[in-house]
C-alpha positions in Angstrom: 1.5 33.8 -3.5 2.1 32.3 -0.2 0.3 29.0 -0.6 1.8 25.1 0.6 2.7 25.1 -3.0 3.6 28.1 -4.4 7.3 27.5 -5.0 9.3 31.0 -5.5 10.3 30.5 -9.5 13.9 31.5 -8.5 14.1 27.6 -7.7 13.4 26.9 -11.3 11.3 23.8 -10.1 7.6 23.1 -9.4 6.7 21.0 -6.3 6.3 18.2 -8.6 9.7 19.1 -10.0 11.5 18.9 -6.4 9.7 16.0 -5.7 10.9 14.2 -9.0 14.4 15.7 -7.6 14.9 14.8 -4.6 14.1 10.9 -5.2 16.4 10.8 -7.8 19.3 11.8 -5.5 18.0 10.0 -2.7 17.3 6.5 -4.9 20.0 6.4 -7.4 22.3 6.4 -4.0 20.7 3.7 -2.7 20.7 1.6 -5.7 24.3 2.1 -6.4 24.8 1.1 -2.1 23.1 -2.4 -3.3 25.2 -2.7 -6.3 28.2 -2.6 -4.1 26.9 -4.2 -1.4 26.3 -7.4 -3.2 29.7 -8.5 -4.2 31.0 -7.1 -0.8 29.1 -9.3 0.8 30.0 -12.0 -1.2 33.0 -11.3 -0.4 32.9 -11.3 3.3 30.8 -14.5 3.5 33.4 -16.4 1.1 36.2 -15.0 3.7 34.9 -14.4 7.4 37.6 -12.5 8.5 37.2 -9.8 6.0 33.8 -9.0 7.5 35.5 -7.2 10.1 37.8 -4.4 8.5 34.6 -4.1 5.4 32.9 -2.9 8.5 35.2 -1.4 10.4 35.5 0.9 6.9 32.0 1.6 6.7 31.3 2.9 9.7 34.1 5.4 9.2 32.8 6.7 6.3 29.3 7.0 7.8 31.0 8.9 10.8 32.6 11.3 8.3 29.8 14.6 8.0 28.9 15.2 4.8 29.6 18.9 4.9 33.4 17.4 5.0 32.9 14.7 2.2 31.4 17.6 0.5 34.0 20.3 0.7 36.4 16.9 -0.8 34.4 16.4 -3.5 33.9 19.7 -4.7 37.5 20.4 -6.5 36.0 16.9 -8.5 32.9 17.3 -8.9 31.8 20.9 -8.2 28.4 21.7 -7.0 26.8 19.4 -8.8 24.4 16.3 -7.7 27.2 14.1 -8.0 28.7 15.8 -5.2 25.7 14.7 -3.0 25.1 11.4 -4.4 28.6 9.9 -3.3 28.7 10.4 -0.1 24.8 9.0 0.1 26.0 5.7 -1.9 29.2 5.5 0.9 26.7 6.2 4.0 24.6 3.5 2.8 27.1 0.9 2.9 27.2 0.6 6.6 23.5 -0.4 6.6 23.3 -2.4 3.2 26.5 -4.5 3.8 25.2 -6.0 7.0 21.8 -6.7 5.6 23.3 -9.1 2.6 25.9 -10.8 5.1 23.6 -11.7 7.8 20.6 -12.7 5.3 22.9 -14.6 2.9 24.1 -15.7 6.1 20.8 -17.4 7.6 20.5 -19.3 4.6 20.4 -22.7 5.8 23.9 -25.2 5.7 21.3 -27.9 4.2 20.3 -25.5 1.3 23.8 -24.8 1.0 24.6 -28.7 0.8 22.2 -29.2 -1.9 23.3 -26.8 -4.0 26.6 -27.6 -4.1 25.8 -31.2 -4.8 23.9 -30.3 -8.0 27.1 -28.6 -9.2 25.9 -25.2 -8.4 29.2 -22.8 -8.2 29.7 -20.0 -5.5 29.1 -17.2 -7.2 25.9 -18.7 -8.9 25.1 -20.3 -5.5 25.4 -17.0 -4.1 22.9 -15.0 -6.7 20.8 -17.6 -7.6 20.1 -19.5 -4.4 21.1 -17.8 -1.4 20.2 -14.1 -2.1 16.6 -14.6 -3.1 16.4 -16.1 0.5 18.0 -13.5 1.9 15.6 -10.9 0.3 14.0 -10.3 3.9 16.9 -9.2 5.6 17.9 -7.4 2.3 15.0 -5.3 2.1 14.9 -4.5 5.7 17.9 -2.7 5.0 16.7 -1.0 2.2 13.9 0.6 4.0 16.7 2.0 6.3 18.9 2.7 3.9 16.2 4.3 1.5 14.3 6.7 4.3 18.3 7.7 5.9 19.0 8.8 2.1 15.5 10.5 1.7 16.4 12.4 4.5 20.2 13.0 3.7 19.4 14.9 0.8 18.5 18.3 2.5 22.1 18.7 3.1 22.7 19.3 -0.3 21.0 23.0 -0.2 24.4 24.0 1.2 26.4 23.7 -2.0 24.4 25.1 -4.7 21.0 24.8 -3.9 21.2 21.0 -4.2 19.3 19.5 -2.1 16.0 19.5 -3.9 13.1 19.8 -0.8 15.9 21.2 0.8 16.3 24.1 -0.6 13.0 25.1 0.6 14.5 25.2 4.1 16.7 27.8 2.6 13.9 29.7 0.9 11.9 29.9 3.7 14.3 32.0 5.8 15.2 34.2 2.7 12.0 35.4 1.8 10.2 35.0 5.9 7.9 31.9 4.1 7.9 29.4 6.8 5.2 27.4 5.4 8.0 26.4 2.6 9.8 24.6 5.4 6.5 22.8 6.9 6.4 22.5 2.8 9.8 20.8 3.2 9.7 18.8 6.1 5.7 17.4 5.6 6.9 16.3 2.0 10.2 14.9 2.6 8.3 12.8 5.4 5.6 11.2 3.1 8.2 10.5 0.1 10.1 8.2 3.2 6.7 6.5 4.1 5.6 6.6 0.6 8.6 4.7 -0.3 8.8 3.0 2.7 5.5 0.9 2.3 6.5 0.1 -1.9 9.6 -1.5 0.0 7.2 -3.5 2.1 5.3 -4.4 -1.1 8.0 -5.2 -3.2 9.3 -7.5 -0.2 5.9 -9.6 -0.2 5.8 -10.0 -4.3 9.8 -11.4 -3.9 9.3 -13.7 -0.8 5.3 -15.5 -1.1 6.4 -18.2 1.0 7.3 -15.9 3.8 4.4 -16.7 6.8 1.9 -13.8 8.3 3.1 -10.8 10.3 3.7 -11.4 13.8 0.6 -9.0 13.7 -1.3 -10.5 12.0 -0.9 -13.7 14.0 -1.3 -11.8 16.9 -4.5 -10.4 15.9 -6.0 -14.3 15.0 -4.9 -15.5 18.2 -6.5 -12.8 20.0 -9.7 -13.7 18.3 -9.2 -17.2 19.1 -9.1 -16.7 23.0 -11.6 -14.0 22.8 -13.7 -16.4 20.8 -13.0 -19.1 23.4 -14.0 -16.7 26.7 -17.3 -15.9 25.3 -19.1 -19.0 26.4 -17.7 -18.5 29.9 -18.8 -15.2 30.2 -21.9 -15.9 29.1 -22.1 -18.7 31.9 
């Protein structure tokens, strides 16, 4: 069998199976990078000058390769998922921590002003008023954060064959299949846009006062002057 899906049963996954995988490792990442992010950036809005070393320390872990973090994490963990999922939560950081500062960030000082005069305290100020503002700039950084991770995951077919679609890239040299890398690479590329575009949904459910796309109100005033050039054309 050398069809788009005919995975070799030496995987011990169908395609379905890899796909069910792969999003697990790449998600579950993510979600714990939010978790973290959150009171990080808390912190670093409460305190501005702890911004800079928070990200100052992201950045260096995102610099490190994960073949490195790997070979760490291996005595721990052993070649296990785990052992890719950490280094995914720590790369996500440097995207997810900027995202809550800056959108808790544009919240606006009169917003601010009222909710401290109603009594509102810091940290329920912070969850309860600011962050569902700064859902925007919060979920722009998940859609980063979420199709970097997708991505990421290959890497874990060189411990163990754990890097679910991955391993296909693997595969495909060991048995001369190279339609299980196009497999691979075509799959792992709609799972990001798949995900991608719930992101985008999930975005417009949380924020329904947020205005039209720039696109959107492109598109109306293009009509508009069209609209308004017929009459001297037709003159």
């Amino acid at each position: 069998m050398n069809g788009f899906f005919d995975i070799p049963s030496d995987l011990q996954h169908s395609y379905l199976g890899l796909i069910s995988w792969h999003m697990q490792e790449a998600l579950i990442p993510v979600l714990v990078g939010l978790l973290l992010a959150l009171p990080i950036g808390l912190l670093c809005v409460r305190f501005n000058w702890v911004y800079a070393p928070v990200l100052w320390v992201t950045t260096v872990l995102y610099a490190i390769p994960s073949l490195a973090f790997f070979v760490v994490l291996i005595d721990y963990t052993g070649l296990s998922r785990l052992t890719v999922m950490i280094p995914l939560s720590l790369y996500s950081l440097v995207i997810l921590v900027p995202s809550v500062v800056d959108g808790v960030r544009s919240v606006p000082e009169e917003t601010n002003a009222a909710a401290a005069a109603m009594g509102i305290g810091l940290v329920r100020r912070y969850f309860q008023v600011q962050l569902p503002i700064a859902v925007p700039a919060i979920t722009a950084g998940l859609r980063v954060a979420t199709a970097s991770s997708i991505s990421l995951v290959s890497v874990g077919a060189l411990i163990g064959n754990q890097g679910a679609l991955g391993n296909l890239l693997t595969t495909a040299m060991f048995y001369h299949r190279p339609v299980l890398a196009v497999n691979s690479v075509v799959t792992t590329a709609v799972l990001a846009v798949v995900a991608d575009s719930l992101l985008v949904l999930l975005r417009r459910v949380l924020t329904p006062w947020q205005p039209p796309s720039t696109r959107r109100a492109g598109r109306g005033r293009a009509t508009t002057a069209g609209a308004a050039r017929t009459p001297e054309s037709v003159s």
